[in-house]
N, C-alpha and C positions, 0 to 999 in steps of 0.2 A: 386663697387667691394667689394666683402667680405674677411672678415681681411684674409680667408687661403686661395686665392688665391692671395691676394698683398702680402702672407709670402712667397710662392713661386716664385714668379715675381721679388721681394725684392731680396730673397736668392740667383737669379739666378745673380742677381749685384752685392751684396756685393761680392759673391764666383770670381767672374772674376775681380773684384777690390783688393780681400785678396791676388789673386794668381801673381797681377804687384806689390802688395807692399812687398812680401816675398822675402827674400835674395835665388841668385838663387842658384842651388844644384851646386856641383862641385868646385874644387880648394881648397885650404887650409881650409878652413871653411865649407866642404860637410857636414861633419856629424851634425856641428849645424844648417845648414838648412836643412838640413832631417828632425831630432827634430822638429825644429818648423814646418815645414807644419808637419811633422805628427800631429802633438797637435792641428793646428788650420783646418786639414781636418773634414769635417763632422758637424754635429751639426745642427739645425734649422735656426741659425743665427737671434733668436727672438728677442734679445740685440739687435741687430744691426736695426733689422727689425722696431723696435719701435723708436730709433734715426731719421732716416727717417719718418717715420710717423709723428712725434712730428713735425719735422719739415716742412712736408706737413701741420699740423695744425696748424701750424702759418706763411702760405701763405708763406713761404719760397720751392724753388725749393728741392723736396730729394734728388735728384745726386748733391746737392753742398756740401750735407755733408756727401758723401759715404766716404770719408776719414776718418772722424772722427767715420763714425759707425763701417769701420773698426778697430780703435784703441779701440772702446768696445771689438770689437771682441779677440784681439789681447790680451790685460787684463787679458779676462775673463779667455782663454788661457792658459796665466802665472800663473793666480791663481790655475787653475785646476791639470798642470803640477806638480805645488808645495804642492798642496793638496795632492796627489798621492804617491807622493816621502815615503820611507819609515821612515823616522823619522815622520812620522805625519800620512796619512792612510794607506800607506802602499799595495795600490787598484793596483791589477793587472789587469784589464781590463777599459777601459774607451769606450764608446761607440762602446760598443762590440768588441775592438781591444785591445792591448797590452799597458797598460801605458806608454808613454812617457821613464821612468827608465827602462822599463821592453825591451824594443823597443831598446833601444841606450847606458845604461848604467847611473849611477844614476848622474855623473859627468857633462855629454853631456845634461842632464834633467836638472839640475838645472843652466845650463846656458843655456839653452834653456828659460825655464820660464825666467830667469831675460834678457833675448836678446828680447823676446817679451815684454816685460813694455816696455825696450827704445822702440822699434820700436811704440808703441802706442803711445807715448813721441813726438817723433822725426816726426809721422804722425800727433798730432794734432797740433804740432810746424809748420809745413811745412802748414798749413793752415791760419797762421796769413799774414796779412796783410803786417807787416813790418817785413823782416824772425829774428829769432828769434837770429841768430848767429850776425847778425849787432847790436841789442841790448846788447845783452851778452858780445862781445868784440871789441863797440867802445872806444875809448879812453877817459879816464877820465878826464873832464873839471874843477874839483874843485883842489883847492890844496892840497896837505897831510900837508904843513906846518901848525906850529901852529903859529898862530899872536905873533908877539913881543911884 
């Protein structure tokens, strides 16, 4: 198969993968999941597309690390959103749509960008082995005292 039909084939998984890991629209927090799908709609998904890949070439299955290609996704995202914002570019349109600030307001944007980092965080966390919260706050087996 040729890389621009496995980019579309690709796209069409990560896209149904990005849309079970998005926080859903509605209830107290509507408007920052508006933001963020709006920010992670659209795109080629070639980030993502090449995580898989990568991972096809080194005999590893691609749907085991659709998670993590969506946390590229999800990044790249946050970066772009915060790019955008007017203290730095200031861009009103982003793939041919309304910037994120310009769409929602610049407050609901810039915790949008920072709501997608965690979620890529908390997506490539959810993919270890032993979850990452039992690491984080099992109980600590050393003493705090200091020797006599």
């Amino acid at each position: 198969m040729g890389f621009l039909p496995y980019l579309e084939s690709a796209r069409q998984s990560i896209d149904a993968a990005v849309e079970g890991l998005l926080p859903p629209v509605g209830g107290p927090t509507d408007t920052l999941a508006r933001a963020m799908r709006h920010s992670v709609a659209g795109g080629k998904r070639l980030r993502a597309a090449t995580v898989m890949l990568a991972a096809d070439t080194f005999g590893l299955e691609p749907d085991k690390v659709l998670p993590t290609a969506c946390a590229v996704e999800f990044y790249h995202a946050g970066t772009l959103i915060h790019d955008d914002l007017p203290c730095i570019d200031d861009d009103d349109l982003r793939r041919g749509r309304p910037t994120c600030h310009k769409a929602f307001g610049e407050a609901p944007a810039l915790l949008a960008g920072d709501a997608l980092f965690l979620l890529c965080l908390e997506t490539i966390a959810s993919q270890a082995a032993t979850p990452v919260r039992r690491l984080l706050w099992r109980p600590c087996r050393t003493s705090l005292r200091t020797p006599a």
